[in-house]
N, C-alpha and C positions, 0 to 999 in steps of 0.2 A: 318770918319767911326767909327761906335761905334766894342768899344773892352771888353770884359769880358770873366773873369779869372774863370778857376773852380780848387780847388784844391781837388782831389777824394780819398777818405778814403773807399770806398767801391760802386761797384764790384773788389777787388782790388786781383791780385794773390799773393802767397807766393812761396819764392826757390824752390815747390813741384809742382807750376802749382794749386795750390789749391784754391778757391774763399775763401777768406776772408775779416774781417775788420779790418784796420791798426789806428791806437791812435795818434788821435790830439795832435800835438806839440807845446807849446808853440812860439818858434821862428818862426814855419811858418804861425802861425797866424800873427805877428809884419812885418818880415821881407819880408813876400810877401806883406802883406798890403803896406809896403813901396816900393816897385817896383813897384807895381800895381799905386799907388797914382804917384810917378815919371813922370810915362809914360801913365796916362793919361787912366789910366781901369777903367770904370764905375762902375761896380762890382766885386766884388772879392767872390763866391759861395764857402764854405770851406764844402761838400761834406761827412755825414756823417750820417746813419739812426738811429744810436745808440745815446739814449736820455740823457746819463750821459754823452758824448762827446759832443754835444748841450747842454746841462748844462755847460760844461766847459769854450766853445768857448762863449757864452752868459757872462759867470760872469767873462772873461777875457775884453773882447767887455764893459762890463757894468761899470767896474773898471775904465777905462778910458775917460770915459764918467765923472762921478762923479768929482764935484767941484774942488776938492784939486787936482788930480788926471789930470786933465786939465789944471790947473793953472803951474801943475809941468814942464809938457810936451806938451806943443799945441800941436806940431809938429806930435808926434804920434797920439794926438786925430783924427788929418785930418787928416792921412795915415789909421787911423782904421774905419773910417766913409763908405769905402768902403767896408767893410768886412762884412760878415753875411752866419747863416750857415743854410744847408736846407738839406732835407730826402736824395734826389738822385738827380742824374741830372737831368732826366727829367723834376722833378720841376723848375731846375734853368730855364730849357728850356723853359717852359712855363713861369717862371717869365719876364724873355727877350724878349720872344714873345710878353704878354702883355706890355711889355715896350715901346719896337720897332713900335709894328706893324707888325712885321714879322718875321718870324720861324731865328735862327741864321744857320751860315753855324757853323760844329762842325768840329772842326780841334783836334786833339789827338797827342800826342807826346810819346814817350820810347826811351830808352836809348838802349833798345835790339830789337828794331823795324831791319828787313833787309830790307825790303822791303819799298820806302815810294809813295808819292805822289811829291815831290820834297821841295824846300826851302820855306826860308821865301819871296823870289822875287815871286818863281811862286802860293806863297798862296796869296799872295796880288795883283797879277795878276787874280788869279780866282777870288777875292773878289772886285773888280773895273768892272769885268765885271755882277759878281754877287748883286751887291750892297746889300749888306742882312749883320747886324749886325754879328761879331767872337765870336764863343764862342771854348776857347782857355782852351785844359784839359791839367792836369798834374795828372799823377799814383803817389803813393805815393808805398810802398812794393819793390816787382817786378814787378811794373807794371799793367796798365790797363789790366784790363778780357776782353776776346773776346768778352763781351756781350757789349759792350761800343765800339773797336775798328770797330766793326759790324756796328754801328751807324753811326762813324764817314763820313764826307763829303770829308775829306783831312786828311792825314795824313801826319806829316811831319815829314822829316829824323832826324837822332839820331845828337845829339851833338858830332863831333870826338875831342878827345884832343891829346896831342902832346907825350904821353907815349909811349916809346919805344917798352915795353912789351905788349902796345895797353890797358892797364889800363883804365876804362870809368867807372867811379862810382861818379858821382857828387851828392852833396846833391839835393832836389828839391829846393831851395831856390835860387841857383845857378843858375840852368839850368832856372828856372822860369825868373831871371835877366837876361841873355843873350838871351834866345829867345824874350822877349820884347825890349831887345836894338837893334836886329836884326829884328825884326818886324819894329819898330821907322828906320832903315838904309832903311829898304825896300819902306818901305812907303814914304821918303822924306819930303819935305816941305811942310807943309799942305800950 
């Protein structure tokens, strides 16, 4: 089953409910690259219509690419070869499409989600029946905007952790490495 990664910088909300755009981080350029490369994600989509933040993700992408730069580090070159960054989703959508052959199912994720579609068992269960390429988001801010959540095919439940006081604020870099290791437990043996 092909699997690809979007990481969304914009329709993104803020504390206020408000649509905004959030600023490319270096580490989750590297660090999801390297989950995504792990576990086997064809593309990693880093989500973003703002053209100085494509500038940045590009001459970080390009850095590593470069002779010396590759020679230093293979390891990351191969984890970053997945990564690439595009206007909005819907293009990633369409890049997949043409990829595939066929539209992806869009599965969305939050941390503040109550309501979901279920786990990673029963999204790999609609996707064995469905056989159509994942295309797997993550909100960066507060969260995916309803304009995106609207879209989605599945929605899957929030990550719970084990704080007392019900504490739930994982970086995305994190939550991005556990739902693909829990996707990979879902999935089994190819």
């Amino acid at each position: 089953m092909s699997l690809y990664l979007g990481l969304v910088h914009h329709p993104i909300n803020n504390k206020n409910g408000d649509i905004v755009t959030t600023s490319v981080t270096n580490l989750d350029i590297h660090d999801i690259s390297r989950s995504c490369r792990t576990y086997g994600v064809k593309k990693y989509f880093i989500v973003t219509p703002l053209k100085i933040q494509q500038d940045l993700v590009n001459r970080i992408l390009g850095h590593w690419e470069a002779d010396k730069s590759a020679a230093y580090n293979p390891d990351r070159v191969n984890a970053l070869r997945c990564a690439s960054v595009l206007n909005s989703v819907e293009n990633a959508i369409e890049e997949i499409t043409s990829l595939e052959g066929v539209k992806p199912v869009l599965a969305v994720t939050g941390a503040n989600f109550t309501h979901s579609d279920g786990d990673m068992k029963e999204l790999h269960k609609h996707l064995k029946i469905d056989k159509s390429p994942l295309f797997l988001l993550f909100g960066t801010g507060w969260g995916l905007n309803a304009t995106l959540l609207d879209q989605a095919d599945f929605k899957l439940g929030p990550l719970n952790g084990k704080a007392e006081d019900g504490y739930n604020h994982l970086s995305v870099r994190s939550a991005v490495a556990i739902y693909l290791d829990r996707f990979a437990l879902a999935s089994g043996p190819d």
